[in-house]
C-alpha positions, 0 to 999 in steps of 0.5 A, spaced: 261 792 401 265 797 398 264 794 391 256 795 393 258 803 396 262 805 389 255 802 385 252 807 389 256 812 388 256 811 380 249 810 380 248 818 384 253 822 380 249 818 373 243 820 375 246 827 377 249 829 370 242 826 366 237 832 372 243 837 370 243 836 363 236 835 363 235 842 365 241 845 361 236 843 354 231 845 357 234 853 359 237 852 352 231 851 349 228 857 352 234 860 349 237 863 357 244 867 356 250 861 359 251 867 365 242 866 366 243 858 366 249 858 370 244 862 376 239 858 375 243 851 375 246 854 381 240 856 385 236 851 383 241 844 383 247 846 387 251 846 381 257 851 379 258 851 372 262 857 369 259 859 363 264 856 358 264 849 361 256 850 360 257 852 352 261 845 351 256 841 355 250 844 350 255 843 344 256 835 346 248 835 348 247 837 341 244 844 342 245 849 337 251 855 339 248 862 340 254 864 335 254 860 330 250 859 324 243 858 323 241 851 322 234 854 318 235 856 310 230 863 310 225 859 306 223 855 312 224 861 317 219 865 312 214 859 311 214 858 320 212 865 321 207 865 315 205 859 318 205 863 325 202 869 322 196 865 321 194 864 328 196 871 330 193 877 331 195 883 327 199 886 333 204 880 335 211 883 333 218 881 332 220 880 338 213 876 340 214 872 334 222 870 336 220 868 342 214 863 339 219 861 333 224 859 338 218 855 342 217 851 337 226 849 336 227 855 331 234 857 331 234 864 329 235 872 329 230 878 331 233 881 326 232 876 321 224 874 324 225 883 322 226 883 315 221 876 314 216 881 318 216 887 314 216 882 307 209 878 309 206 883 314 207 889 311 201 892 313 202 889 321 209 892 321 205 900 319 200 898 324 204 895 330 210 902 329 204 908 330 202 905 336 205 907 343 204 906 350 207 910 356 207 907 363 207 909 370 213 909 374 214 903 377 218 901 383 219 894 387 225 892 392 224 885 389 221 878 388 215 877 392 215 883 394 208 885 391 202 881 386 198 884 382 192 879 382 186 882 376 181 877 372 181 878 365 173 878 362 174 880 354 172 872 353 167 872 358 161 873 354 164 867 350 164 862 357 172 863 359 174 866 365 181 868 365 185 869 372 192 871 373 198 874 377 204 877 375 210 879 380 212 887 380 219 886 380 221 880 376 214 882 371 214 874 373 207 871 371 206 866 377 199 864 374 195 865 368 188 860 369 182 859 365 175 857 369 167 857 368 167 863 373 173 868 375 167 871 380 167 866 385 172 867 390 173 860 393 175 858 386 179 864 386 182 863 392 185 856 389 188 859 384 193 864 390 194 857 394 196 853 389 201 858 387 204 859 394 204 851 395 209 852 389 214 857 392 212 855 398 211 863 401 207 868 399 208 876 397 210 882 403 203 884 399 198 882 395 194 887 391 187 887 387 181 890 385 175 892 389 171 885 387 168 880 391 171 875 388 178 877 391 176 878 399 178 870 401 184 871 396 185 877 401 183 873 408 188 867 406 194 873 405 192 875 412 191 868 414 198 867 412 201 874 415 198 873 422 204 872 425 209 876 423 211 884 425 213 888 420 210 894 417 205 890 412 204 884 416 197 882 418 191 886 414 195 890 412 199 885 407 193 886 402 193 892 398 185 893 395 187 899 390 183 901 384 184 898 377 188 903 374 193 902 379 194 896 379 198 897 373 203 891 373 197 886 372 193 891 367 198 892 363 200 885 362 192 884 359 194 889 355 199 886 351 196 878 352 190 882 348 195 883 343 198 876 342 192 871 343 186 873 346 183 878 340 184 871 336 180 867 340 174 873 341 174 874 333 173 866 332 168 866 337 165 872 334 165 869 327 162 863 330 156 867 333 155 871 326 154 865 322 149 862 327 153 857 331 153 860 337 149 864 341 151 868 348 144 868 351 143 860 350 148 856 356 147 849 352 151 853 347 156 856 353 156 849 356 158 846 348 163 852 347 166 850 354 168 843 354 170 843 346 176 849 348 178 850 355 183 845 354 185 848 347 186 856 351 189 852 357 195 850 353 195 856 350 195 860 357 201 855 360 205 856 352 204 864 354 207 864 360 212 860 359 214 865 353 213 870 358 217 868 363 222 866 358 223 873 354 228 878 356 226 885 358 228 891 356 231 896 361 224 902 362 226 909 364 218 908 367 220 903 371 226 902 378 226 895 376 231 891 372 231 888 365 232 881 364 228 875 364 223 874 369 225 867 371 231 869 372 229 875 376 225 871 379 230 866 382 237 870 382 235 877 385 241 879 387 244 879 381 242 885 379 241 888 386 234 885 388 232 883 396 228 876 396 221 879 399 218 872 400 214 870 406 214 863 408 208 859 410 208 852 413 204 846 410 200 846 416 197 853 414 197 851 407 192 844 408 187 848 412 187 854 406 185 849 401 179 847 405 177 854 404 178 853 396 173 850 391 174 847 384 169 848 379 167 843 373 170 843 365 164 846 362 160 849 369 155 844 369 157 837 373 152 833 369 154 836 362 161 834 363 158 827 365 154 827 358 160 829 354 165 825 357 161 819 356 160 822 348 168 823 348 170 816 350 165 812 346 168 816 340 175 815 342 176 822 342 181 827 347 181 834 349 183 838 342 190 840 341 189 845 335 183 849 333 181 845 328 180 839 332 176 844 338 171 846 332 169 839 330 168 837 337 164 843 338 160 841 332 159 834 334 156 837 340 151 843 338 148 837 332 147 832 337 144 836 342 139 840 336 143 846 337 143 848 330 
């Protein structure tokens, strides 16, 4: 019986050293501060590890030192970043360009990633230096305190509504999803339930724009705030403003612009110019849809996590701390924040996705039925890189005589 009770015990503490060093590589692949991984193990498995025990346990795991040297020559950097500066806008900096370098498991400097920047995008550097942005001032008492819900429709024209939320203080994205549609508040309320599900809560406030398609996200607020009596409880939990003022989410569009999405829309529009594709003509729309939406899924959830990764500099426009999002998120209190989330039971959460709708890959259920099978006959996966989404895009348009 004992001898059974200690195999027990050394089976529980195997598997609890393999989950704790499981996520300290991944926080050190994120390229978190020890002080930031010692917060999140602390919140989010129960352990205590000071910051120094976390370094030696990351050196024995075979991860790279902070401090120490690089283990790249500065050809492979240049030639990584040559090779990211191809898929990149023009106003993708070196911060941006650091935190995609560290993504893909390069072990390197901003000011490094500087330097290689100013020799192979010269022109982008000048472009990048003359633009400036001032902010509003912003203030938040803490995480959940409000969401910032907008849809972004620069891809519109193309088929790809995009979807997202960011968190005012933590400037956490809390999601970023791409659809047929961003108009159908059914399909927009599956979006704010599957993210309260997640962090089972929702926010003191929920703030969006005047459309339409955000009246059930709103209703499912108040649902969730029905019983509760503090000053924003109830109606008065979601917060109909202007676009201008919803300047979290806005702002962030903003720079998701700069990164990605302008990409994307100069690829479609190349496509366009050369006759194979046309906005007006929805056999193209369904084709274009089915070939990419994973491709700009996956580039979404890259974002994100880049995003909820990078470290934010302290701003004069805004009573909100510096920091990385997730760390902001998750430990609010080290940096003087109050946890503002609201909790809500399962029950209340059930009946809320009875309220939500889902909608197809391409916007067409009988589409999506004729290209899967065209899929499957040819052994063919959702793309993974741009090359891969054209050609099946191609395959698609010649087999239907769309070109």
């Amino acid at each position: 019986m004992s001898n059974n009770l200690n195999l027990r015990c050394l089976y529980i503490n195997i598997l609890c050293l393999f989950l704790v060093n499981r996520h300290l590589l991944e926080y050190a692949k994120r390229n978190l501060s020890y002080w930031e991984i010692a917060l999140l193990l602390q919140k989010q498995c129960g352990v205590k590890l000071s910051a120094n025990a976390i370094g030696k346990r990351l050196k024995k795991l075979g991860s790279p030192s902070k401090r120490g040297p690089l283990r790249h020559t500065d050809n492979e950097i240049r030639q990584a970043v040559q090779n990211a500066l191809a898929e990149c806008p023009i106003t993708v900096g070196y911060r941006h360009m650091t935190d995609i370098l560290r993504s893909k498991g390069y072990h390197v400097r901003r000011d490094t990633v500087m330097q290689v920047l100013r020799e192979l995008d010269p022109i982008g550097v000048h472009f990048r230096h003359r633009r400036r942005i001032r902010r509003k001032v912003y203030c938040s008492a803490g995480p959940n305190n409000v969401w910032h819900v907008d849809g972004y429709d620069k891809l519109k024209p193309y088929g790809f509504a995009i979807h997202g939320c960011i968190d005012g203080f933590s400037r956490r994205l809390m999601w970023l999803n791409v659809a047929s549609t961003n108009n159908n508040p059914k399909v927009m309320a599956a979006n704010y339930v599957e993210c309260v599900k997640s962090v089972k809560g929702c926010p003191l406030i929920l703030q969006a724009d005047p459309g339409t398609e955000n009246f059930d996200m709103g209703a499912l607020q108040c649902f969730f705030r029905r019983n509760h009596s503090d000053m924003f409880s109830k109606d008065r939990s979601f917060r109909v403003v202007r676009s201008v003022f919803n300047q979290r989410i806005e702002a962030w569009w903003s720079m998701f612009r700069r990164q990605k999405s302008q990409w994307f829309m100069d690829l479609f529009k190349d496509l366009e110019v050369f006759g194979a594709f046309r906005k007006d003509h929805a056999m193209d729309i369904y084709c274009l849809r089915y070939c990419f939406m994973p491709l700009i899924q996956r580039e979404l959830d890259a974002i994100k996590d880049q995003w909820n990764s990078h470290r934010i500099s302290q701003s004069r426009q805004a009573i909100c701390p510096g920091g990385r999002p997730d760390v902001l998120y998750l430990s609010p209190e080290s940096v003087g924040g109050k946890e503002c989330l609201q909790k809500a039971n399962d029950v209340d959460i059930d009946w809320a996705f009875t309220q939500c709708q889902e909608v197809c890959r391409s916007g067409c259920q009988e589409f999506d039925a004729f290209a899967g099978l065209e899929f499957l006959s040819l052994n063919w996966e959702d793309a993974s890189t741009v090359d891969e989404s054209l050609r099946q895009y191609f395959h698609l348009i010649t087999l239907l005589g769309l070109v």
